[in-house]
N, C-alpha and C positions, 0 to 999 in steps of 0.2 A: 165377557162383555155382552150384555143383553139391551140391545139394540137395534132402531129402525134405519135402515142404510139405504142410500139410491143408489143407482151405478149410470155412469153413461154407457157410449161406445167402451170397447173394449173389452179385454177379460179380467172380471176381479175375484181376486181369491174370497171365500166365506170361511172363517174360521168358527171355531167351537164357538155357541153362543152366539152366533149373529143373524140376524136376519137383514135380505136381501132385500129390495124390490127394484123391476126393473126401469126404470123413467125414459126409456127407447125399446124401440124393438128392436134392437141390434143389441143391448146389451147383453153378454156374456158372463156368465158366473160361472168358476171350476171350488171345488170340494175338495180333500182326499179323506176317506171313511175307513173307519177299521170298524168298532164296533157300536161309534156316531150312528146315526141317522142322517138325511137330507133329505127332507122331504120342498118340493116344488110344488106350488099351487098357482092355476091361471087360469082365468078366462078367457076360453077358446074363440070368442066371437070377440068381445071386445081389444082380445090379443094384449092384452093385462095378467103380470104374474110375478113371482117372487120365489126366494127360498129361504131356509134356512138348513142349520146345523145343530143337533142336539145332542147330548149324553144326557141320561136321567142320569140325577143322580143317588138316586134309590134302586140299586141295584140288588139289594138281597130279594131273593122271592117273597121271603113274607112282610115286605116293608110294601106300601101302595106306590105302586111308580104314579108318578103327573101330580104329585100335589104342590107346585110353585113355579119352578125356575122353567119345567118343560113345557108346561099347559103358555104358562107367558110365552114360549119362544111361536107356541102354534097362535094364538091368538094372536099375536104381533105379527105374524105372515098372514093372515085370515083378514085382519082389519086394515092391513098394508097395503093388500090387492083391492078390497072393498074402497079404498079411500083413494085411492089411485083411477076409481070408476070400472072393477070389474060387478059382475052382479051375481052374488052369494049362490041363484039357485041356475047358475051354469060352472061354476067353479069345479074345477078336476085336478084329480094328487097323483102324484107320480112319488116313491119313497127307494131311496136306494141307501146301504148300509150295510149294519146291524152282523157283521161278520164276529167269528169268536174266533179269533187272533192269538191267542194264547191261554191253553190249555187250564191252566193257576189262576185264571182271571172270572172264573165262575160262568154267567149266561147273561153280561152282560147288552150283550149284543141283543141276543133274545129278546132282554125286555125293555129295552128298546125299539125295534119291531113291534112288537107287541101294544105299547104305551103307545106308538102313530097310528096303527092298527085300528085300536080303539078310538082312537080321537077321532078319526077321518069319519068310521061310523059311526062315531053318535051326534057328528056335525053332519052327517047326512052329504058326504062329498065324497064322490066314488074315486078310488085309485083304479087308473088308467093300464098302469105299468108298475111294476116294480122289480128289483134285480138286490135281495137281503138275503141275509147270514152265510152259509160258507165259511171257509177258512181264508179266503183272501181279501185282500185291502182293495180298494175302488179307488179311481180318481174320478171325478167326474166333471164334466163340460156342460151346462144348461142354459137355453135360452129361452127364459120364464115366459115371454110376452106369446112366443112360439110351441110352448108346451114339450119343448125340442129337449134331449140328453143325450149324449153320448159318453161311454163308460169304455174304460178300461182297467180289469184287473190285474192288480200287481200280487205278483206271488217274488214273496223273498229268497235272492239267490237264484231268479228266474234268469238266464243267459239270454230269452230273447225282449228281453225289454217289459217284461210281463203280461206279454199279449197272450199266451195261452194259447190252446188249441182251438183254433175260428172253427174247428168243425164238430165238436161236440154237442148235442143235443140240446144241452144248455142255453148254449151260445143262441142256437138257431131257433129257439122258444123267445128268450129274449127278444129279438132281431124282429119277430114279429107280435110282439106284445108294444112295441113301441121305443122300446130303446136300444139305440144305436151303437155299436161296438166299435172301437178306435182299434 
């Protein structure tokens, strides 16, 4: 479903294909990523922002990722915030994702990172944060108006809930790049 969505209070799921924007600053959007994308875009001052969810779906190397359904989902978050009254030249990305989940499934993930990557820099909107590829799934929690994310990776067959080790290096890069760990 490729689509412009509000959300109130509360937390609402983004599924593949959809984009967000928030019409409170208290709204809440959660994600789960394997080798999706999410990227959040807001404006920091006027505390305006949105997300979405993508899979290119051009995923062989030599096919051009972003010729339709991905470039619509960024530009439908891009004109989302814009129309909601943030202003283009303070907008900032935050991308979380792009994990490669299963071995048989090629570099999916990859170029998908890759295809926001580019997007973000040739719209001249700097990523903030980001927490992509790996081998484990994300859940994620964002509050677009706030520029706010908190993440959690899930590893399958994890016994503690898939919180991982809070002390690894990773974790604590993260942690201070901007995004929050559950």
């Amino acid at each position: 479903m490729v689509g412009l969505l509000g959300a109130q209070a509360g937390r609402t799921l983004v599924t593949q294909g959809e984009v967000r924007i928030a019409q409170t600053r208290s709204a809440c959007f959660s994600a789960i990523l394997g080798p999706c994308i999410a990227t959040l875009i807001w404006d920091p001052v006027a505390q305006i922002g949105g997300i979405n969810h993508l899979l290119t779906p051009n995923s062989a190397p030599r096919e051009p990722a972003g010729l339709g359904h991905d470039v619509n989902l960024m530009e439908l978050l891009i004109n989302g915030v814009l129309a909601a009254g943030g202003d283009r030249r303070r907008l900032e990305a935050k991308m979380f994702g792009g994990a490669r989940m299963i071995d048989g499934l090629g570099s999916t993930g990859a170029t998908n990172t890759t295809f926001v990557e580019t997007f973000l820099s040739d719209e001249s909107i700097p990523c903030t944060a980001r927490s992509t590829g790996g081998t484990y799934a994300r859940r994620i929690r964002a509050w677009p108006a706030k520029g706010r994310v908190q993440q959690l990776r899930v590893r399958d067959g994890d016994n503690n809930g898939g919180l991982g080790s809070r002390g690894d290096l990773r974790d604590r890069a993260l942690r201070l790049s901007g995004v929050e760990l559950l």
